[in-house]
N, C-alpha and C positions, 0 to 999 in steps of 0.2 A: 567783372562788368555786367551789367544788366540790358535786357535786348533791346532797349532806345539807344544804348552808350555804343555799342558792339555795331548795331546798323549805321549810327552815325559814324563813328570809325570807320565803318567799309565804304560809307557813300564819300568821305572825303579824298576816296583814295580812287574814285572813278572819274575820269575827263570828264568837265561842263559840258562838253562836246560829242560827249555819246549820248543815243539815242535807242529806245527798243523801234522794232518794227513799227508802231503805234505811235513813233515818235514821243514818247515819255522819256523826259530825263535826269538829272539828278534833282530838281528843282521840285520837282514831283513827288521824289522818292520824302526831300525835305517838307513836304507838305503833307504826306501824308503822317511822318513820323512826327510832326505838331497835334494832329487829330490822332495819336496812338493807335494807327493801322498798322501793327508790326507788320501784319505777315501777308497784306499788300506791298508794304517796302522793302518787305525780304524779295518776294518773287518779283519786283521791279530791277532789283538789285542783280537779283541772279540772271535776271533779260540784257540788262545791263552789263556783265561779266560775257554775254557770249559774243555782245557787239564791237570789245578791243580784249586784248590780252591785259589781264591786268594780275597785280605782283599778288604773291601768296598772303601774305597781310591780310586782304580782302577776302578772299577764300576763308581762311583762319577764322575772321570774326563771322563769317555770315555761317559758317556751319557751328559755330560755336552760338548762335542768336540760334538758330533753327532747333538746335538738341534743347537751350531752352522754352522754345516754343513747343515741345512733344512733335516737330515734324520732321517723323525718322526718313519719308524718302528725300525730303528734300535735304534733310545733314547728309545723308549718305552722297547726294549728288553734288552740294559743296565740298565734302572729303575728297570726292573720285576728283576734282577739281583742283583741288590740293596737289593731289598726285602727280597731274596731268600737267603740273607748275612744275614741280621738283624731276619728273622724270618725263616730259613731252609728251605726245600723245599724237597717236597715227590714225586717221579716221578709215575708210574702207567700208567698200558696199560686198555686204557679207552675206552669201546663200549656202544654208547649212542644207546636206544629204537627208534625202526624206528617210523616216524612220523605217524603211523596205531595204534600205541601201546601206545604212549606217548601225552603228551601236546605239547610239542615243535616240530615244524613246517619247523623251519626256521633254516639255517644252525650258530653253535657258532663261533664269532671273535677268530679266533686264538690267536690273540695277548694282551691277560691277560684281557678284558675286566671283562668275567663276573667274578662269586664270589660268585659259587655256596654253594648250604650247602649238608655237607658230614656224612650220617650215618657210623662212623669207627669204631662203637662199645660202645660208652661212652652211660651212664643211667643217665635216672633224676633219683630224689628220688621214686621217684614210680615205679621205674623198665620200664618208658619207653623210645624208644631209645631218645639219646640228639645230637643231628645235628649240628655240628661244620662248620663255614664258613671258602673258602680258595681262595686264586684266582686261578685261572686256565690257564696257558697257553698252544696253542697246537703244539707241537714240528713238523717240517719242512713240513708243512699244514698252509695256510692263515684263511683256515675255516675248522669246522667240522662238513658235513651233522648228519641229523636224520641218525639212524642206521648204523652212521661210526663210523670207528674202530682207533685210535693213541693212542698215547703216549704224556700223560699230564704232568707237570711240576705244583705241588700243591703248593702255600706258605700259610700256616697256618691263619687266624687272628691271632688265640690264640694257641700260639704253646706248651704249656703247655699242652693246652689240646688233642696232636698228639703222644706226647714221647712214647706211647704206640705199635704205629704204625711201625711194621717191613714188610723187604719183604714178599711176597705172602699170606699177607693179603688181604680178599676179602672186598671193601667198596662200598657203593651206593652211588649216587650224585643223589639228591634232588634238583629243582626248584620250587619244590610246594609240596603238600601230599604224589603224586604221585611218582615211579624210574622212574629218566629221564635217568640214565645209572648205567651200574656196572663196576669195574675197579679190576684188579690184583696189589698192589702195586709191584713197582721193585726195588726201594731203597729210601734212605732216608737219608739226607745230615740234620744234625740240628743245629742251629744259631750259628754262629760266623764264 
């Protein structure tokens, strides 16, 4: 498919009834994609995906329009959205160890790179903690210095092993032995 056919796909699959902050809605989206603004009715579309939950389908074609648009952060942030469908996604206000205190030095890619591992409470058998991996994106930040403070976007590996996890749960993120930060969870969206 080609990126009028892909955008139109994904806008058919968003409610009349959502709206971005800006109050734009699909009707919009279809207006623009008359006057061949791909990549204002991409990014209406992706305003649009964070105002309801909407099915993978959409995701699917909007990073699939975006890779052939060449905009790689925005495919990457449709994919992590993908994810985020198939295995849920726990958000948390995340304050990573200033670089005096911690291993990490160097500031994290915002954009889902790493995959850290996450103390949320689960035990091995022996009663010691068991470190669950998740990816990580970091919400309207490119990066996040040592000793900065946002709001993360988690998708599980093993989401089975998260269902536990409610808001204002306190969790650690683990890059090694060592807390590389500790996070306040704020909600929790789980698969499908």
């Amino acid at each position: 498919m080609d990126v009028r056919e892909l955008l139109h796909e994904a806008s058919l699959l968003a409610p009349e009834s959502a709206a971005t902050e800006n109050d734009l809605t699909v009707n919009d989206v279809w207006d623009y994609l008359a006057h061949d603004e791909w990549e204002v009715a991409l990014g209406l579309l992706e305003e649009l995906g964070d105002a309801s939950a909407l099915p993978l389908a959409f995701w699917e074609a909007l990073a699939e329009a975006a890779e052939q648009l060449w905009l790689p952060r925005s495919a990457a942030w449709c994919h992590w959205r993908c994810a985020e469908v198939r295995n849920g996604v726990v958000r948390a206000d995340l304050e990573l160890r200033p670089a005096s205190e911690a291993r990490r030095t160097t500031p994290i890619d915002g954009a889902g790179v790493l995959r850290p591992m996450w103390d949320i409470g689960n035990r091995t058998p022996t009663g010691q903690p068991a470190w669950n991996i998740a990816g990580m994106w970091v919400e309207e930040q490119p990066a996040l210095e040592p000793g900065g403070r946002a709001t993360v976007r988690l998708v599980p590996l093993n989401p089975v092993q998260w269902v536990h996890v409610t808001p204002g749960l306190r969790i650690v993120m683990h890059e090694d032995r060592t807390a590389a930060g500790t996070a306040v969870v704020l909600g929790v969206r789980p698969p499908g």
